[in-house]
mmCIF file of the N, C-alpha and C atoms, coordinates in Angstrom:
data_MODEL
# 
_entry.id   MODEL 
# 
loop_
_atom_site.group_PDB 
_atom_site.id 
_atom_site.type_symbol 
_atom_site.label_atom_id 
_atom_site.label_alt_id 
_atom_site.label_comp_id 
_atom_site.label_asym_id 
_atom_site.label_entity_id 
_atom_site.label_seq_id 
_atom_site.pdbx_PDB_ins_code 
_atom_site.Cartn_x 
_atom_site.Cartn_y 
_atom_site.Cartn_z 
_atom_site.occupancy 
_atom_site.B_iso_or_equiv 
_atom_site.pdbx_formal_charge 
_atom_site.auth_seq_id 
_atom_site.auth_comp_id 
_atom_site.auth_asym_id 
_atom_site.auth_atom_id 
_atom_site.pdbx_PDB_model_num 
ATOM 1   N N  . UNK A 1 1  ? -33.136 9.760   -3.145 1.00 0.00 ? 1  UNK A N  1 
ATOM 2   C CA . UNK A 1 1  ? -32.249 8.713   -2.669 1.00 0.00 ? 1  UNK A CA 1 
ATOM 3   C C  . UNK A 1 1  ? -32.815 8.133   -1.375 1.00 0.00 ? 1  UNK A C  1 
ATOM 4   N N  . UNK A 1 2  ? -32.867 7.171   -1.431 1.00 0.00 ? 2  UNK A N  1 
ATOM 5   C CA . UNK A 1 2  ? -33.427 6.657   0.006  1.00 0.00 ? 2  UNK A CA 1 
ATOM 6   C C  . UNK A 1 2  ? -32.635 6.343   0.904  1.00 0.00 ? 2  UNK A C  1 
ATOM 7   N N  . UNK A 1 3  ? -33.183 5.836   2.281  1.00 0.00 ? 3  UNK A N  1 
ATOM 8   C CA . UNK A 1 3  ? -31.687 6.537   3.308  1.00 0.00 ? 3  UNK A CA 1 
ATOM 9   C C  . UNK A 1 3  ? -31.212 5.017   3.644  1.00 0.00 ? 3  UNK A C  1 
ATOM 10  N N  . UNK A 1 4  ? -29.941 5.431   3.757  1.00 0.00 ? 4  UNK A N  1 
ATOM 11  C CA . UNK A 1 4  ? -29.055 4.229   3.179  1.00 0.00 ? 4  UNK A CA 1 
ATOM 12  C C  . UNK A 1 4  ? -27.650 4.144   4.787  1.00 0.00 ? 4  UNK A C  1 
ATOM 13  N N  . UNK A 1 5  ? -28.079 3.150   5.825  1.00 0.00 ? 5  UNK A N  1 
ATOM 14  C CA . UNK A 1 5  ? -27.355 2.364   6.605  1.00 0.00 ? 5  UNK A CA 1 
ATOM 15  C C  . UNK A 1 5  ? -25.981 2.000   6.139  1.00 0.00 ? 5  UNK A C  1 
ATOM 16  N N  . UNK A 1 6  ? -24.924 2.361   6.756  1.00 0.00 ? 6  UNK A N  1 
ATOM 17  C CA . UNK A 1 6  ? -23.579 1.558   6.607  1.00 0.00 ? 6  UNK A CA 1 
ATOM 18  C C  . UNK A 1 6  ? -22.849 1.102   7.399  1.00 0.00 ? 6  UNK A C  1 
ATOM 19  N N  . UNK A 1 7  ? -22.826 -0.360  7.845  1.00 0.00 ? 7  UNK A N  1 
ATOM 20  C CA . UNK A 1 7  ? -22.177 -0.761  8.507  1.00 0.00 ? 7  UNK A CA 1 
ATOM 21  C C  . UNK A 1 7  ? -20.809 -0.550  8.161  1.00 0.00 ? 7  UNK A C  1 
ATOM 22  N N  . UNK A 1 8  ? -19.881 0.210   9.847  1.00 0.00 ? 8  UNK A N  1 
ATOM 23  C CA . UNK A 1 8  ? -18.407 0.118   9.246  1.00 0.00 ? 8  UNK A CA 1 
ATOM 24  C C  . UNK A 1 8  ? -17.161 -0.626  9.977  1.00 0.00 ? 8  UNK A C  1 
ATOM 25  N N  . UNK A 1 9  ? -16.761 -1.187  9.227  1.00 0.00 ? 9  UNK A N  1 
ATOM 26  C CA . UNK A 1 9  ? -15.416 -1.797  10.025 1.00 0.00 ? 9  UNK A CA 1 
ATOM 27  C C  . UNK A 1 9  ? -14.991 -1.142  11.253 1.00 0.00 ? 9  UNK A C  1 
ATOM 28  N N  . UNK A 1 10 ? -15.171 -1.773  12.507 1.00 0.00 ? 10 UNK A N  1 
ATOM 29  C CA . UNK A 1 10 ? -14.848 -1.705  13.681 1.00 0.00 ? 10 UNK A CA 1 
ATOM 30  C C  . UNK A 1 10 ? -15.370 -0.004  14.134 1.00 0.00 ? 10 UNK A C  1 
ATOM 31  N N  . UNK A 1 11 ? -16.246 0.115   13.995 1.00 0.00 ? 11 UNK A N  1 
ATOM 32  C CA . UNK A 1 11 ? -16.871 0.956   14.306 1.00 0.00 ? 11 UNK A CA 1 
ATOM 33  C C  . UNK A 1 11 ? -18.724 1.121   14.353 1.00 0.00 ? 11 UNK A C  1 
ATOM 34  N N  . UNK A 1 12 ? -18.912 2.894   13.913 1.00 0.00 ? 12 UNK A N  1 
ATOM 35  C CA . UNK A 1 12 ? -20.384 2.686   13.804 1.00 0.00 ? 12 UNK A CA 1 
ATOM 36  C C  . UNK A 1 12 ? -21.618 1.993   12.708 1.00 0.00 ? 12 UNK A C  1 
ATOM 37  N N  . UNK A 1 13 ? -22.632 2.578   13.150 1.00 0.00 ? 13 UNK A N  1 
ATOM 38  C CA . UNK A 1 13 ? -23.541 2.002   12.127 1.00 0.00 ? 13 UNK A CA 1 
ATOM 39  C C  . UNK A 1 13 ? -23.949 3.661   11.460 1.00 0.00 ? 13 UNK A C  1 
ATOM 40  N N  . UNK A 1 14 ? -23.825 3.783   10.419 1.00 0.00 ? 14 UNK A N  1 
ATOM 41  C CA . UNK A 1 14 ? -23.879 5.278   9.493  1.00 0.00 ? 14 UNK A CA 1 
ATOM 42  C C  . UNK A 1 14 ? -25.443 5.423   9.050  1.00 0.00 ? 14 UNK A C  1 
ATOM 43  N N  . UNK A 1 15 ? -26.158 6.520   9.860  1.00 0.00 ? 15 UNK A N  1 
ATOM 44  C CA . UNK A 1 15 ? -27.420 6.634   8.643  1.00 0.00 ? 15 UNK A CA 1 
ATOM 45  C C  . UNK A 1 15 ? -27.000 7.983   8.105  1.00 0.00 ? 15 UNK A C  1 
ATOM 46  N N  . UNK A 1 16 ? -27.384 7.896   6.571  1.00 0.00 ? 16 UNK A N  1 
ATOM 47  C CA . UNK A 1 16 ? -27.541 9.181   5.737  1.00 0.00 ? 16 UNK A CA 1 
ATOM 48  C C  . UNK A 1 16 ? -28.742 8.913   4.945  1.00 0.00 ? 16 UNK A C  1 
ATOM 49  N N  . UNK A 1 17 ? -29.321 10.125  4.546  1.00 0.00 ? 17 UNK A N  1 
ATOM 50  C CA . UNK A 1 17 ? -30.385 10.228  4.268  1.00 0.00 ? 17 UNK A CA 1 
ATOM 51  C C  . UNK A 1 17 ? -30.833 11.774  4.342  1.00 0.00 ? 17 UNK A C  1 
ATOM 52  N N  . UNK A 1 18 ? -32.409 11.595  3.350  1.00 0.00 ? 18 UNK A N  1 
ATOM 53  C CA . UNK A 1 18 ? -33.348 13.226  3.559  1.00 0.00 ? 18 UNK A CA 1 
ATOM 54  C C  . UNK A 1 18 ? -34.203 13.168  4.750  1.00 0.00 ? 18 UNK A C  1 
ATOM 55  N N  . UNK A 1 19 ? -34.564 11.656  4.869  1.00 0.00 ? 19 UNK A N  1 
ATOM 56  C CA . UNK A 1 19 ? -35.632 11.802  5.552  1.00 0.00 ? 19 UNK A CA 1 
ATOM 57  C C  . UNK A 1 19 ? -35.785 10.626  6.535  1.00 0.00 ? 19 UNK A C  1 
ATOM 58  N N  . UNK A 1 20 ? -35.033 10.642  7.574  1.00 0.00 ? 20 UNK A N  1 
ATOM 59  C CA . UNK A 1 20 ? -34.840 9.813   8.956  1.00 0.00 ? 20 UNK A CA 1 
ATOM 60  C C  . UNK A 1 20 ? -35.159 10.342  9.493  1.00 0.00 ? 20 UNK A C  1 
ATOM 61  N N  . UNK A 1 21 ? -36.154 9.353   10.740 1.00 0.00 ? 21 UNK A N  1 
ATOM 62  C CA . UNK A 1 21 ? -35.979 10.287  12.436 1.00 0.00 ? 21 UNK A CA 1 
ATOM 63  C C  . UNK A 1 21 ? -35.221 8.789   13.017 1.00 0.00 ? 21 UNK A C  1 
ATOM 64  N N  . UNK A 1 22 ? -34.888 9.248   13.973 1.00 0.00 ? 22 UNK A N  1 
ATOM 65  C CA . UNK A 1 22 ? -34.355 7.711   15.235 1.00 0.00 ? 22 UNK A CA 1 
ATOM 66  C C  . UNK A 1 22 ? -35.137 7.806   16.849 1.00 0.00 ? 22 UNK A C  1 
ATOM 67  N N  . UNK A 1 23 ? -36.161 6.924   17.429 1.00 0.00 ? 23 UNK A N  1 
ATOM 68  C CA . UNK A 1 23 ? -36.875 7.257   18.301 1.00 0.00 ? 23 UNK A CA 1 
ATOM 69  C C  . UNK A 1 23 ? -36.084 6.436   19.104 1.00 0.00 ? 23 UNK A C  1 
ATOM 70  N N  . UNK A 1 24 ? -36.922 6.307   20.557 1.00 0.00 ? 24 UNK A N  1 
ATOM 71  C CA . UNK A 1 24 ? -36.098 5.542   21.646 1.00 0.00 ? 24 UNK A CA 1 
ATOM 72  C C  . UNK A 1 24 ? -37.373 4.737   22.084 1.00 0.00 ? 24 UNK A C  1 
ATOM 73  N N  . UNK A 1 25 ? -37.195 4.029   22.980 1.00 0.00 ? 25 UNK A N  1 
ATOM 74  C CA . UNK A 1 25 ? -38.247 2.578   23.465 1.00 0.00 ? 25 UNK A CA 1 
ATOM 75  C C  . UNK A 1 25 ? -39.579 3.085   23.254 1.00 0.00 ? 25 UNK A C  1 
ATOM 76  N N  . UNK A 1 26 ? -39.660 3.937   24.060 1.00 0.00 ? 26 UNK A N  1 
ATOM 77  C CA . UNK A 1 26 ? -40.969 4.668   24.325 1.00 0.00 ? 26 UNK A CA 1 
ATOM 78  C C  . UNK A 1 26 ? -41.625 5.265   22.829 1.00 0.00 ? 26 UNK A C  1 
ATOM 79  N N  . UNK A 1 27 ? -40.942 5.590   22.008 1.00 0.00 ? 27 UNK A N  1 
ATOM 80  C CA . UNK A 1 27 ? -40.893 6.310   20.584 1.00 0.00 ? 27 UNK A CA 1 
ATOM 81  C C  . UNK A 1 27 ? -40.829 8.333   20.775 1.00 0.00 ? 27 UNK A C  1 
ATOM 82  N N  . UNK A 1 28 ? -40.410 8.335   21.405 1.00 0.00 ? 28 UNK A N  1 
ATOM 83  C CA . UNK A 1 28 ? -39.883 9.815   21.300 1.00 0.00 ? 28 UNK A CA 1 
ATOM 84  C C  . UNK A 1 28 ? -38.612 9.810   20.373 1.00 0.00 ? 28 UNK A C  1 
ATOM 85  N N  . UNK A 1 29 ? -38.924 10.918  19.453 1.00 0.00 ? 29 UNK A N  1 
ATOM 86  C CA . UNK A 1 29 ? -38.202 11.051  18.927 1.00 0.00 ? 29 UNK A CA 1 
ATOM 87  C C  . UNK A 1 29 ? -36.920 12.064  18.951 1.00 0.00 ? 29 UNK A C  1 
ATOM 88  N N  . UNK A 1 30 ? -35.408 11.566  18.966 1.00 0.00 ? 30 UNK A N  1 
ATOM 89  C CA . UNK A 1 30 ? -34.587 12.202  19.137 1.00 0.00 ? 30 UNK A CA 1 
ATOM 90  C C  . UNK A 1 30 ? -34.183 13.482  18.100 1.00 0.00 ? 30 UNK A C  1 
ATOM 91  N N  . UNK A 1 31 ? -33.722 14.787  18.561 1.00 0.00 ? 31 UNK A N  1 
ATOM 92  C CA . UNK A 1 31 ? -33.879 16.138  17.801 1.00 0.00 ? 31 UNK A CA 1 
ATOM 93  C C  . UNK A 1 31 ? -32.686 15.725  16.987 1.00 0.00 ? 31 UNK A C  1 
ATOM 94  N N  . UNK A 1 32 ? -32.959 15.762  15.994 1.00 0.00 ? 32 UNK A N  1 
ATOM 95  C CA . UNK A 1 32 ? -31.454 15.721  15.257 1.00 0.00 ? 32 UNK A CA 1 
ATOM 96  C C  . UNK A 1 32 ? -30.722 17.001  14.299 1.00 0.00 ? 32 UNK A C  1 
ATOM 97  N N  . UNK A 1 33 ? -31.910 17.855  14.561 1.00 0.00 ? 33 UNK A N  1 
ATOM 98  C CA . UNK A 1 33 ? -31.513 19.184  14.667 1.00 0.00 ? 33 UNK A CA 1 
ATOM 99  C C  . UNK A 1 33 ? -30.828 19.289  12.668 1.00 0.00 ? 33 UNK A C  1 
ATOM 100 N N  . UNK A 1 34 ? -31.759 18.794  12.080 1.00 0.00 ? 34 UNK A N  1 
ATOM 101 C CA . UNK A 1 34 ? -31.310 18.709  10.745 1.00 0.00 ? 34 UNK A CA 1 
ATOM 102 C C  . UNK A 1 34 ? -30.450 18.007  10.362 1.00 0.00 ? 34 UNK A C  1 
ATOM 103 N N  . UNK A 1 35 ? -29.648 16.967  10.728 1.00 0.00 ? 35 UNK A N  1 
ATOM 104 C CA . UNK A 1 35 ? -29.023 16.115  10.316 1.00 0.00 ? 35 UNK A CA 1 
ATOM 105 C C  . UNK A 1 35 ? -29.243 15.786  9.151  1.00 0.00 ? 35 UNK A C  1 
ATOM 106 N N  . UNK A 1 36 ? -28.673 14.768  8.029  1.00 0.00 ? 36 UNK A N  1 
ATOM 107 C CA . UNK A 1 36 ? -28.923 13.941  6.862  1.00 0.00 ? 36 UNK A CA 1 
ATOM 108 C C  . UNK A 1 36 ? -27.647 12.762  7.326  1.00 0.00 ? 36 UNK A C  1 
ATOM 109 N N  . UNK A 1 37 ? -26.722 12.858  8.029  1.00 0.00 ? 37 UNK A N  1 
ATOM 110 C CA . UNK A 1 37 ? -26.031 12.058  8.436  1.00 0.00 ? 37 UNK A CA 1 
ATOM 111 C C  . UNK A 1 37 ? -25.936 12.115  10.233 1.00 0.00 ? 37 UNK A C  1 
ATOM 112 N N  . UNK A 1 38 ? -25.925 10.814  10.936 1.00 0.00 ? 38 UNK A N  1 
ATOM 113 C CA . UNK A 1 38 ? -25.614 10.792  12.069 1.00 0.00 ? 38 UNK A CA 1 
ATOM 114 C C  . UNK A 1 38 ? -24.518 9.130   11.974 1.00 0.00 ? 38 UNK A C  1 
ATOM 115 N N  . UNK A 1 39 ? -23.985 8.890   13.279 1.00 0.00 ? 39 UNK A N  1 
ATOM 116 C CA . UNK A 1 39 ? -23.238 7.558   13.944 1.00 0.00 ? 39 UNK A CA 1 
ATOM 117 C C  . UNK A 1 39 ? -24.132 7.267   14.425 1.00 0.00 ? 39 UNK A C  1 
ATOM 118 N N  . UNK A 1 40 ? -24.198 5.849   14.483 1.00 0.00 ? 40 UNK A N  1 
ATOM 119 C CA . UNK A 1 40 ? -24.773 4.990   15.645 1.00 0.00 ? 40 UNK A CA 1 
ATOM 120 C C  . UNK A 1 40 ? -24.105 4.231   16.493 1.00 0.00 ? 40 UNK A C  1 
ATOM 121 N N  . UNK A 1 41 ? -23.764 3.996   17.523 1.00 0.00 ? 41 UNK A N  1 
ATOM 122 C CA . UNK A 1 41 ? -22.820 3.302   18.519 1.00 0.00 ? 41 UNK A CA 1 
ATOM 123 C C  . UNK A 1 41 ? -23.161 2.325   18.183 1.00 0.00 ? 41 UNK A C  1 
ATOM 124 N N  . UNK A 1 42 ? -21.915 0.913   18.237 1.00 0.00 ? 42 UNK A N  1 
ATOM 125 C CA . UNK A 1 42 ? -22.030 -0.659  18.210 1.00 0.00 ? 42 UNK A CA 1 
ATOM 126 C C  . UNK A 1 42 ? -21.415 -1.252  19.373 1.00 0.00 ? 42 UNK A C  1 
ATOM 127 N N  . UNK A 1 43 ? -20.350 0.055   19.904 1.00 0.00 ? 43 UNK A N  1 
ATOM 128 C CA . UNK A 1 43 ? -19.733 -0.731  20.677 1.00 0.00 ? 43 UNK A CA 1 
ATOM 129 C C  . UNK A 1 43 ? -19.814 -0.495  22.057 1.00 0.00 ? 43 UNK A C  1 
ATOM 130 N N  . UNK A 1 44 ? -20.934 0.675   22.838 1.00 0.00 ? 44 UNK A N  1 
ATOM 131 C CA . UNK A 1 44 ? -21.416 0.756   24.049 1.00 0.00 ? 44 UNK A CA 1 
ATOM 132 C C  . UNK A 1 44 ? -20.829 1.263   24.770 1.00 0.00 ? 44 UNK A C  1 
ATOM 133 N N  . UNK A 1 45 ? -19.027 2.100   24.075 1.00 0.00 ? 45 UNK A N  1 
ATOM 134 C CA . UNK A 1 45 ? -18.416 2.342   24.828 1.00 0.00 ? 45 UNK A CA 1 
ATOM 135 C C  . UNK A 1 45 ? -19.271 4.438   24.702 1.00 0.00 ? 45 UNK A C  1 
ATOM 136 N N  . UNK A 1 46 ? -19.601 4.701   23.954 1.00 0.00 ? 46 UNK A N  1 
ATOM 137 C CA . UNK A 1 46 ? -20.238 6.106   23.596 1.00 0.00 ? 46 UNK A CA 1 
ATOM 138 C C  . UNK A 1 46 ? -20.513 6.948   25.104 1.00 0.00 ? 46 UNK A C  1 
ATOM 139 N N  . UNK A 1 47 ? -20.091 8.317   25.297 1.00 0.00 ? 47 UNK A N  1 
ATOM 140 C CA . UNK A 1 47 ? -20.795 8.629   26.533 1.00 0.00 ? 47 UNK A CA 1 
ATOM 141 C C  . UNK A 1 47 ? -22.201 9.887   25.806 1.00 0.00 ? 47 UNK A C  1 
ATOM 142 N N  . UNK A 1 48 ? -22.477 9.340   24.186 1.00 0.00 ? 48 UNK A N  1 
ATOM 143 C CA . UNK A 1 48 ? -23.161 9.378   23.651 1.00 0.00 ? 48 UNK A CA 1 
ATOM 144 C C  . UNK A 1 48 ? -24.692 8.963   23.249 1.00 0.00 ? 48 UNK A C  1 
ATOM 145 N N  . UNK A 1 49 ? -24.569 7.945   23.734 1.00 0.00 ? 49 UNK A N  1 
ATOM 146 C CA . UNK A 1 49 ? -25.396 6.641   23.350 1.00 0.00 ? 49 UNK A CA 1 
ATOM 147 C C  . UNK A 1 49 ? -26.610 6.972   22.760 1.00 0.00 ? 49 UNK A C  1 
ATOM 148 N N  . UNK A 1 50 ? -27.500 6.954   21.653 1.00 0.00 ? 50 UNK A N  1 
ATOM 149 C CA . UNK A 1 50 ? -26.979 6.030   20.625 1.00 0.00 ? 50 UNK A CA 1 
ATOM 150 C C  . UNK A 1 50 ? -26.339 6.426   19.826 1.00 0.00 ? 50 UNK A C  1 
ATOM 151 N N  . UNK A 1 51 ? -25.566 7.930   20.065 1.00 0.00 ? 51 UNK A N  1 
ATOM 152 C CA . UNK A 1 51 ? -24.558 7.913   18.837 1.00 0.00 ? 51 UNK A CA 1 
ATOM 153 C C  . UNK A 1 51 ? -23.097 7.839   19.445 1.00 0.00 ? 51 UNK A C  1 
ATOM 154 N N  . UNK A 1 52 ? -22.405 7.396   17.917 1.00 0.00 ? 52 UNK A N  1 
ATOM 155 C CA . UNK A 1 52 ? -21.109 7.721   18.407 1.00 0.00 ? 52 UNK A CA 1 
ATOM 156 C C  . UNK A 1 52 ? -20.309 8.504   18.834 1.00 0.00 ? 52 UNK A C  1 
ATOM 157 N N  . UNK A 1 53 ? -19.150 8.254   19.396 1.00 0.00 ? 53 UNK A N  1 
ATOM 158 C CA . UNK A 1 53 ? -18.532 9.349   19.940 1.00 0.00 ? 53 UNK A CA 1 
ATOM 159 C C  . UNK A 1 53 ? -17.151 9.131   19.780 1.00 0.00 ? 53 UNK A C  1 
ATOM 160 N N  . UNK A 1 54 ? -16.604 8.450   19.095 1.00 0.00 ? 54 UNK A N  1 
ATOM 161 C CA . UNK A 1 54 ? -15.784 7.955   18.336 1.00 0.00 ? 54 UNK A CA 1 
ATOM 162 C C  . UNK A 1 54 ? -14.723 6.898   19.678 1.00 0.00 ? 54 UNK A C  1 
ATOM 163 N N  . UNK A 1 55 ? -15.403 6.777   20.671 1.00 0.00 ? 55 UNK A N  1 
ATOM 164 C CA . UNK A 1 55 ? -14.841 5.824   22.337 1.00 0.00 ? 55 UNK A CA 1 
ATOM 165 C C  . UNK A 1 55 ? -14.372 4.596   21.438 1.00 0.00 ? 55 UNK A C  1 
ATOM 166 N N  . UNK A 1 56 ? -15.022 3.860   20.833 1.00 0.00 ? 56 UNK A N  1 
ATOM 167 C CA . UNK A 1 56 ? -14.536 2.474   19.944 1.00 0.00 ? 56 UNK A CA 1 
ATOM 168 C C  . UNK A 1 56 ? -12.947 2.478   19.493 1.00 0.00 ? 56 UNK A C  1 
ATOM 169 N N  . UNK A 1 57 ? -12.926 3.082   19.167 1.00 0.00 ? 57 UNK A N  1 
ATOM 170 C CA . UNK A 1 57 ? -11.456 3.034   18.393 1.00 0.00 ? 57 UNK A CA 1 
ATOM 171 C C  . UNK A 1 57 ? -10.294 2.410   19.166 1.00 0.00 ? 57 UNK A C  1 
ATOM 172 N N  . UNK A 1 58 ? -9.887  1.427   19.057 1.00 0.00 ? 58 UNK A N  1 
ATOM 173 C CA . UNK A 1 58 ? -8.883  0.462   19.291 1.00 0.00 ? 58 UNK A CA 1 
ATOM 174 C C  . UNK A 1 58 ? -9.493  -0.697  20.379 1.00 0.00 ? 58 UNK A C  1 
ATOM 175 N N  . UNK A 1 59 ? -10.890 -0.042  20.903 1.00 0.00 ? 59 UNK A N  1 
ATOM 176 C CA . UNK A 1 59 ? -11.587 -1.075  21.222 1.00 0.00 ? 59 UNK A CA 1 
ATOM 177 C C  . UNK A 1 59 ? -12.679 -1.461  20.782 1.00 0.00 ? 59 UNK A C  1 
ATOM 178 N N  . UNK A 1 60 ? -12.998 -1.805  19.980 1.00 0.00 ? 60 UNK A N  1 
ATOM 179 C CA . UNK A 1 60 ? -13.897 -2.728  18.854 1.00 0.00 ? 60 UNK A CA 1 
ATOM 180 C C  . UNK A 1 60 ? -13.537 -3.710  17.859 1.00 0.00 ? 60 UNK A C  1 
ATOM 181 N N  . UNK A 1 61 ? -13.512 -4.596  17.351 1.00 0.00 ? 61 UNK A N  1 
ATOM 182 C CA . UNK A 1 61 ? -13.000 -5.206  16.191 1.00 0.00 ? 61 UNK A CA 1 
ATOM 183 C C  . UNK A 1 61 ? -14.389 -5.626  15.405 1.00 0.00 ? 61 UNK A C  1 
ATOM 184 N N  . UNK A 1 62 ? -14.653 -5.535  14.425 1.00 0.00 ? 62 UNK A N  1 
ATOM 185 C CA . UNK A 1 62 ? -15.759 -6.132  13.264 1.00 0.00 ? 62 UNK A CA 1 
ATOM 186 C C  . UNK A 1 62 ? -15.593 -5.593  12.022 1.00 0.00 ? 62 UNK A C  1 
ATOM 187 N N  . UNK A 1 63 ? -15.120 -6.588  11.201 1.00 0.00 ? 63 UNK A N  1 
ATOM 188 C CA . UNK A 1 63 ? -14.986 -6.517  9.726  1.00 0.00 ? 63 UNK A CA 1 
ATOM 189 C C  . UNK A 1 63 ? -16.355 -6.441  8.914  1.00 0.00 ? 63 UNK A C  1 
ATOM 190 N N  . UNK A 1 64 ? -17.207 -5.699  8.519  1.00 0.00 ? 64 UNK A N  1 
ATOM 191 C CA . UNK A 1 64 ? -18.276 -5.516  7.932  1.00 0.00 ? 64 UNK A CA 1 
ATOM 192 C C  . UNK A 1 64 ? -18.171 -6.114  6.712  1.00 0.00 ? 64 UNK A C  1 
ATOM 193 N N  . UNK A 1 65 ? -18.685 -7.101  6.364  1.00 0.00 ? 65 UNK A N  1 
ATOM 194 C CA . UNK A 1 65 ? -18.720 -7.768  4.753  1.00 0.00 ? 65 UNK A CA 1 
ATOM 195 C C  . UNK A 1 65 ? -20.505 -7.972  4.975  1.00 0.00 ? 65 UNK A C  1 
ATOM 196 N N  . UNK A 1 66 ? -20.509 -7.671  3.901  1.00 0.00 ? 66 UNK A N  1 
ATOM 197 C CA . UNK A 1 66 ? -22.507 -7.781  3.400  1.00 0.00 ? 66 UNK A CA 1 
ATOM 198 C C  . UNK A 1 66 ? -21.923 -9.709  3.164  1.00 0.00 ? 66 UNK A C  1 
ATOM 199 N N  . UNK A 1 67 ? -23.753 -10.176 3.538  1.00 0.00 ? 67 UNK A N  1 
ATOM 200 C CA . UNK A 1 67 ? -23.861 -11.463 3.405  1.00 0.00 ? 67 UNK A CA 1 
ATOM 201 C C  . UNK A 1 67 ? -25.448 -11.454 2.656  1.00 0.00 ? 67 UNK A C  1 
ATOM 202 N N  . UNK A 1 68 ? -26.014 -12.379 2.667  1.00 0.00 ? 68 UNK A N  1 
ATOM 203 C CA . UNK A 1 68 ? -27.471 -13.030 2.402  1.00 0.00 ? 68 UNK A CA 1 
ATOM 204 C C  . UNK A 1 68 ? -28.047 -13.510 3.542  1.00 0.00 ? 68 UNK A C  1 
ATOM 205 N N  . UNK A 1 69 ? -29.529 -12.650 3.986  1.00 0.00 ? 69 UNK A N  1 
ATOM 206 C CA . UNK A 1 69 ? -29.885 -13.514 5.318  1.00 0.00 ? 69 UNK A CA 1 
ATOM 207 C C  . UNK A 1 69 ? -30.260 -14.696 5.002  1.00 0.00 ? 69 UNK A C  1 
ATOM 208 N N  . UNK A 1 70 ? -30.891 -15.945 5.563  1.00 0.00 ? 70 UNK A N  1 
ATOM 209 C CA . UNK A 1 70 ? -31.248 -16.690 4.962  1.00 0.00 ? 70 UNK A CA 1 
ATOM 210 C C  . UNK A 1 70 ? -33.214 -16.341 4.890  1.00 0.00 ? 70 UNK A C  1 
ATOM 211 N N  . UNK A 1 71 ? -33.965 -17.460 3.725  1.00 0.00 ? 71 UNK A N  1 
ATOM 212 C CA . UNK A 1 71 ? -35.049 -17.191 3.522  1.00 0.00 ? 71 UNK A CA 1 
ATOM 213 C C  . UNK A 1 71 ? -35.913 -16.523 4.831  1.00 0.00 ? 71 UNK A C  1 
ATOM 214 N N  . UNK A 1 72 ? -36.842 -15.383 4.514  1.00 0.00 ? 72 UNK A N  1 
ATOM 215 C CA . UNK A 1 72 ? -37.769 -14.881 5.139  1.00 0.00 ? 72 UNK A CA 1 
ATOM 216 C C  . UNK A 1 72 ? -38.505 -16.338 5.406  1.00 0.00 ? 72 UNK A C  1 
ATOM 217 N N  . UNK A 1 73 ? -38.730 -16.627 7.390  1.00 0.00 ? 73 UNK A N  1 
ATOM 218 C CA . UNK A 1 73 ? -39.558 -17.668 7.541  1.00 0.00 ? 73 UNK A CA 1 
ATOM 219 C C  . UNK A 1 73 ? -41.280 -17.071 7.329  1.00 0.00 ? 73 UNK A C  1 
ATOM 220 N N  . UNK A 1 74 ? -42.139 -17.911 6.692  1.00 0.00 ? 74 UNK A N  1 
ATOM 221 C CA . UNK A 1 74 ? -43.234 -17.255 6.718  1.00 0.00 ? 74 UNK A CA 1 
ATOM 222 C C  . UNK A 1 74 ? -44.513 -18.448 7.414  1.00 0.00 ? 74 UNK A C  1 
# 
């Protein structure tokens, strides 16, 4: 299964998966200590950062609906 992002209504961004890492600017990579699922913060309130910490809740609003980007410019 390949690892599969979910944006969620007024909240995080979901990775699950076998085989993720998540690095930071520099590219060190963060321990995730076996994970297959982590949060990702959207809303900055986390004393987590970059994961969630569930701080969003009643302060965030975003309805996640999938769209079409438009054409790849080439």
């Amino acid at each position: 299964m390949p690892t599969k992002l979910t944006v969620n209504n007024n909240g995080s961004l979901r990775v699950e998966g076998e085989d993720f890492i998540i690095v930071d600017a520099q590219g060190n990579e963060y321990g995730l200590q076996g994970r297959t699922l982590v949060s990702i913060c959207r809303c900055g309130l986390s004393s987590q950062k970059p994961f969630c910490d569930g701080s969003h809740k009643g302060h965030f609003e975003h309805n996640a609906v999938a769209f079409d980007l438009p054409p790849k410019k080439v």
